[in-house]
C-alpha positions as CSV (number, residue, x, y, z in Angstrom):
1,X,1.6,11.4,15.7
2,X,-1.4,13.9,17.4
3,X,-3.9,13.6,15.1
4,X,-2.6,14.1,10.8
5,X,-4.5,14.1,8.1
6,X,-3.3,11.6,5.4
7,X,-4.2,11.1,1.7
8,X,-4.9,8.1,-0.7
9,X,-4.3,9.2,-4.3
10,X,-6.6,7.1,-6.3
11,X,-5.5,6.7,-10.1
12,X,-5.7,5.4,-13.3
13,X,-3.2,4.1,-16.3
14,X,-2.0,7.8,-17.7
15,X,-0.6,7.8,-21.0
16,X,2.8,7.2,-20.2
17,X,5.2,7.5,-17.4
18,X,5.5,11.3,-17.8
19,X,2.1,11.9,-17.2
20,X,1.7,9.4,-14.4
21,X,4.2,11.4,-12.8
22,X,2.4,14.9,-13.6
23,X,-1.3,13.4,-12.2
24,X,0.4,12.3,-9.2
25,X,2.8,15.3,-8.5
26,X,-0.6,17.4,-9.2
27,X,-2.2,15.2,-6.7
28,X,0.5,15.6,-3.9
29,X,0.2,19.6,-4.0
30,X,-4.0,19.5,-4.0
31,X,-3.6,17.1,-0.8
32,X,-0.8,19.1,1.3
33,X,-3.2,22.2,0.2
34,X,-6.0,20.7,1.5
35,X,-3.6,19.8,4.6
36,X,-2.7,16.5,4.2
37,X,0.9,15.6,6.0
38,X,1.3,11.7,5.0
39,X,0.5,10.9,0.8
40,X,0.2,7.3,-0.8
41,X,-0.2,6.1,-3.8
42,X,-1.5,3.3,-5.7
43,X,0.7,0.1,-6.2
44,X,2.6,0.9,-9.5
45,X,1.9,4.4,-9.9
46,X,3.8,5.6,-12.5
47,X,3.4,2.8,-15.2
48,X,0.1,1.0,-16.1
49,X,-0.8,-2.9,-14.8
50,X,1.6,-4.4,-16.8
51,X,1.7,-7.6,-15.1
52,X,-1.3,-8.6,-16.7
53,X,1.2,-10.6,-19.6
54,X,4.5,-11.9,-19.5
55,X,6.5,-9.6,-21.9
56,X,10.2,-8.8,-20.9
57,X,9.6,-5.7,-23.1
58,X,7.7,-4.6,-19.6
59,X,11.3,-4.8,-17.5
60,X,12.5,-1.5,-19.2
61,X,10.1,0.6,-17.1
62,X,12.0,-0.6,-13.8
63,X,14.4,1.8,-12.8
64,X,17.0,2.5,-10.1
65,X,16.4,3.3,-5.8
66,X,17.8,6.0,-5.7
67,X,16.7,7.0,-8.6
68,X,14.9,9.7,-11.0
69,X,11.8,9.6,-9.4
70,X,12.6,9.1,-5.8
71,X,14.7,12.3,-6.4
72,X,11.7,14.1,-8.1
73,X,9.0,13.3,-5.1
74,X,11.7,13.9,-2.4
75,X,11.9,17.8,-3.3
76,X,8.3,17.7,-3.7
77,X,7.9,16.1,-0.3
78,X,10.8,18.7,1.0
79,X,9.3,21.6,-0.7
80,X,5.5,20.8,0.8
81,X,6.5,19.4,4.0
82,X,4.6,16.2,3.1
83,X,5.9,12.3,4.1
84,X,5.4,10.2,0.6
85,X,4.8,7.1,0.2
86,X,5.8,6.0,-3.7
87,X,5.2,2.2,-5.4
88,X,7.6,1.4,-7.8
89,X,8.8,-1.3,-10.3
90,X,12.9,-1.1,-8.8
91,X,15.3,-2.5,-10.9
92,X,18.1,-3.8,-8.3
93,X,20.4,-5.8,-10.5
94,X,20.2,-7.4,-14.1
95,X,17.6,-9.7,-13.8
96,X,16.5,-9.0,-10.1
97,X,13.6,-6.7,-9.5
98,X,11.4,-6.0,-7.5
99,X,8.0,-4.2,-6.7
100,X,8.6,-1.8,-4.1
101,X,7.6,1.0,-2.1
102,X,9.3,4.0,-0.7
103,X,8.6,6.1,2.5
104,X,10.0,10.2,2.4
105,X,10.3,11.9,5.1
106,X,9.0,15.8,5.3
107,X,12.5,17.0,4.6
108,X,12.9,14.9,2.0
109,X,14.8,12.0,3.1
110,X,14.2,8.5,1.8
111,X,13.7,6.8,4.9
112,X,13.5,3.4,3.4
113,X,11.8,0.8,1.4
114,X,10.1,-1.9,1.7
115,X,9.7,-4.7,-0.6
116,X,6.7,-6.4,-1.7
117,X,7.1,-10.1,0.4
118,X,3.8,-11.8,-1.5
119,X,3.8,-12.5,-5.2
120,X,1.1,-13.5,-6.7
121,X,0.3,-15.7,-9.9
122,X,-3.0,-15.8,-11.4
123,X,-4.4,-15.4,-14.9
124,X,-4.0,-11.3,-15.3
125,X,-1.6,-11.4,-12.5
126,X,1.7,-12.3,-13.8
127,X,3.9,-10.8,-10.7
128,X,6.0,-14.1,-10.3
129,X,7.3,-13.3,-13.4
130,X,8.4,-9.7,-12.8
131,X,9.2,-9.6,-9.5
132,X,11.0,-11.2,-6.8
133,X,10.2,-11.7,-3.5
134,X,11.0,-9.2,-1.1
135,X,14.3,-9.7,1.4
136,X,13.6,-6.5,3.7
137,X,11.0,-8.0,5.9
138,X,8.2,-6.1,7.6
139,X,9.1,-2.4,8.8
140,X,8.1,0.8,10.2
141,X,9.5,4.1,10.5
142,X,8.8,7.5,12.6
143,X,8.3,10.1,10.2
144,X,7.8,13.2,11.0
145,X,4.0,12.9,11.5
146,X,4.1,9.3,13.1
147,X,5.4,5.9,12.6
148,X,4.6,4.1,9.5
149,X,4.7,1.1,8.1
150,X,3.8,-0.5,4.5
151,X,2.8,-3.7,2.8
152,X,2.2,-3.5,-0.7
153,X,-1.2,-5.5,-2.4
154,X,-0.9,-9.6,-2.2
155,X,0.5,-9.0,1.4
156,X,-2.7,-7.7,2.3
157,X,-4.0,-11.3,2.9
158,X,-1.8,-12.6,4.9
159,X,-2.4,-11.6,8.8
160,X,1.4,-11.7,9.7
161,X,2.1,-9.1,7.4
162,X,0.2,-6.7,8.9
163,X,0.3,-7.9,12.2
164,X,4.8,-7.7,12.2
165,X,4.4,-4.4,10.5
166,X,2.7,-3.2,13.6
167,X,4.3,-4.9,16.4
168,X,7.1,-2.7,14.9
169,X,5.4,0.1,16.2
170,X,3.3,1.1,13.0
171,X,0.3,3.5,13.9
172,X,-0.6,3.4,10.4
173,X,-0.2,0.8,7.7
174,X,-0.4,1.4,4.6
175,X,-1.2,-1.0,1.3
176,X,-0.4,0.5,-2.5
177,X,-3.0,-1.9,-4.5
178,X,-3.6,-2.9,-8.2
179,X,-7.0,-5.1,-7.7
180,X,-9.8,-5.5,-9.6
181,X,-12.8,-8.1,-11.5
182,X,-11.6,-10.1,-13.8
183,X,-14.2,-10.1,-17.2
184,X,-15.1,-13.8,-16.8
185,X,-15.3,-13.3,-13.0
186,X,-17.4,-10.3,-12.0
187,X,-21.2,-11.5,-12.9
188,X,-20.4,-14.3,-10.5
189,X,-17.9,-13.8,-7.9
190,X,-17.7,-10.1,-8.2
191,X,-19.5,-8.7,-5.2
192,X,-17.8,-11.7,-3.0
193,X,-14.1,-10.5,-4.0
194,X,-14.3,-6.9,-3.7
195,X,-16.3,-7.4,0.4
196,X,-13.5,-10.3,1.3
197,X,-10.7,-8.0,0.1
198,X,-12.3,-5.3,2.3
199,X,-12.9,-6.9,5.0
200,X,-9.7,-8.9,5.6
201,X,-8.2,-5.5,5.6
202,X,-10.1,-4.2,8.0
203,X,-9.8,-7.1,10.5
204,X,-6.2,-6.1,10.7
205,X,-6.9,-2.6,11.8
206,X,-9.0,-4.0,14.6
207,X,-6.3,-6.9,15.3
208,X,-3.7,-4.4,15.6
209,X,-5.3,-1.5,16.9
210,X,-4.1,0.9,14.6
211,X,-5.5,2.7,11.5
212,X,-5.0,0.7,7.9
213,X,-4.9,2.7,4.7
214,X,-5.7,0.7,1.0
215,X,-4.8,2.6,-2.2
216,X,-6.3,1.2,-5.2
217,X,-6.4,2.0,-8.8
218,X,-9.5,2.7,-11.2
219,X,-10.2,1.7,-14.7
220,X,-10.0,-1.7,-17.1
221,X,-6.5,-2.4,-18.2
222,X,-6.7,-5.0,-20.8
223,X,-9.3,-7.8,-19.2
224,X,-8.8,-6.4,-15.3
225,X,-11.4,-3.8,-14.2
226,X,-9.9,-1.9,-11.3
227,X,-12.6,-1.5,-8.5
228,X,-10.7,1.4,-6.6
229,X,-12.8,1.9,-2.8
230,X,-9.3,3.1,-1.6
231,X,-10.5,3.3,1.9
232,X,-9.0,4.0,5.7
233,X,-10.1,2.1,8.4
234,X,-10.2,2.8,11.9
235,X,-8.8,1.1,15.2
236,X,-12.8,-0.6,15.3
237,X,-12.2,-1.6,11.6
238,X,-14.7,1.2,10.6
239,X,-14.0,2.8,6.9
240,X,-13.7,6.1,8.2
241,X,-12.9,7.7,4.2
242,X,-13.7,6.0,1.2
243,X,-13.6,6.3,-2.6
244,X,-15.9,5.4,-5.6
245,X,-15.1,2.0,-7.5
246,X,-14.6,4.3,-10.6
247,X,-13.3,7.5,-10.2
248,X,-9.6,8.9,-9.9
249,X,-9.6,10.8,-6.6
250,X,-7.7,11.7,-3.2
251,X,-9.6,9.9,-0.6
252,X,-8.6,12.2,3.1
253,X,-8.9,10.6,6.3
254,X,-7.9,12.1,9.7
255,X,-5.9,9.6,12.0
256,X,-6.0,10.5,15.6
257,X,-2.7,9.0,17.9
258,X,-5.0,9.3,21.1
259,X,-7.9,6.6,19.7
260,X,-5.4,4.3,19.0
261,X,-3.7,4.5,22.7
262,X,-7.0,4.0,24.0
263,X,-8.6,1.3,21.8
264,X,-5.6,-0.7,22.5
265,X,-5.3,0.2,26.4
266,X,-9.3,-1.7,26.4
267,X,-8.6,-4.2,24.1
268,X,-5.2,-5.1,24.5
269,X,-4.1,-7.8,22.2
270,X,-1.0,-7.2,22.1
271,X,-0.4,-7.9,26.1
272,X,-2.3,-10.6,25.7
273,X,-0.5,-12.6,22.9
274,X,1.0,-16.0,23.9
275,X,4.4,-16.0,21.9
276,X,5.2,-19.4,23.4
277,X,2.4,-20.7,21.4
278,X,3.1,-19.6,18.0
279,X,5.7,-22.5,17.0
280,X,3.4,-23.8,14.4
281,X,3.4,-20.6,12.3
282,X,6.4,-20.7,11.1
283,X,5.4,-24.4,9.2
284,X,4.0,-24.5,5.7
285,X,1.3,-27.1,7.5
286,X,0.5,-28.6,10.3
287,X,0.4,-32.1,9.1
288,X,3.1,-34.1,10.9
């Protein structure tokens, strides 16, 4: 990576899978038009929230990685010269799913996957339910515009996520994200959730000196109101590109390979670590 502009593809809940896929595909050619070289999308793209119940209806939309639509966006990505980056709802086995996200190359090559490690379980946020926890660990890969690395949504709490994902070299790390106010929620914790889930995610940019890219989705699904802000922060932690809390949208930022050699060559944390002190880590809690 030189400097490459990348794109956050900001959606909502289409009418069904088939146009999910059309909005994004749409999507994918406006950005490498308006010369974006790296394209994410939103955690769960092509289907709406449907975590927000526990119906086993819901575990037909899963499919197969390979599958239909990695095969789609790879000769899209081929045709464009565009790396993707897709979330899906993979069905691996009977019974074993998973949510997970898949980096293209430019030429079309499905590099990988990564899947989700977190799971959440709250009231509107059934995951545990759908999905199990990922066995691929933390990953990067050099694309042709840079090296990569994702975590998908819940992960983006949890500092050793973020911070394996780019001692594996990562320039940029990217989050697909379905988060949003709860009804009975927003009057009185609204404001608080939506600057803690932004400013978490910024701290790992400037804890990892490199850029960190969140892809939310817009609209109320059922009770949850999507608050969108996809957003790309900087090696400082500064949002650098933004969207609206509303609106479907590609949100452009331009990531730059030389700020991030030198942000990290005057405030290197990684030098600096003390791996013989981490032991304790690795323990649920410390209370031996």
């Amino acid at each position: 990576m030189d400097r490459v502009r990348i794109a956050l593809l900001q959606g909502k809940a289409e009418s069904g899978v088939a146009a999910a896929l059309a909005w994004t595909e749409a999507r994918i050619e406006e950005a490498a038009a308006a010369g974006a070289r790296i394209v994410c999308t939103q955690e769960l793209f092509a289907t709406p929230y449907f975590c927000r119940v526990q119906d086993a209806g819901f575990f037909d939309l899963a499919e197969p990685i390979p599958g239909p639509t990695t095969e789609r966006l790879a000769c899209q990505a081929r045709r464009l010269g565009v790396v993707l980056i897709a979330s899906l709802f993979e069905r691996r086995a009977p019974g074993v799913y998973h949510n997970t996200a898949v980096v293209i190359d430019a030429d079309g090559t499905l590099l990988g996957r990564y899947r989700k490690m977190h799971i959440p379980q709250d009231p509107g946020f059934e995951e545990k339910y759908y999905f199990t926890p990922g066995d691929l660990g933390y990953q990067a890969w050099s694309t042709r515009y840079g090296r990569i690395g994702v975590i998908i949504c819940w992960d983006q709490w949890y500092p050793e996520a973020a911070r394996l994902t780019a001692l594996h070299g990562a320039q940029i790390i990217f989050c697909p994200t379905a988060i949003g106010w709860l009804a009975s929620e927003k009057a009185t914790l609204g404001a608080r959730q939506r600057a803690a889930w932004l400013s978490v995610q910024m701290g790992h940019a400037v804890a990892n000196g490199c850029y960190f890219a969140a892809v939310n989705r817009v609209g109320t699904e059922a009770q949850i109101e999507f608050w969108g802000t996809s957003f790309v922060a900087d090696v400082y932690g500064e949002r650098i590109a933004e969207g609206s809390v509303s609106t479907p949208e590609i949100v452009y930022a331009d990531c730059d390979a030389k700020a991030l050699e030198d942000r990290r060559r005057t405030w290197p944390f990684f030098r600096d670590r003390r791996i013989d002190s981490y032991d304790g880590i690795l323990k649920r809690f410390l209370d031996e």
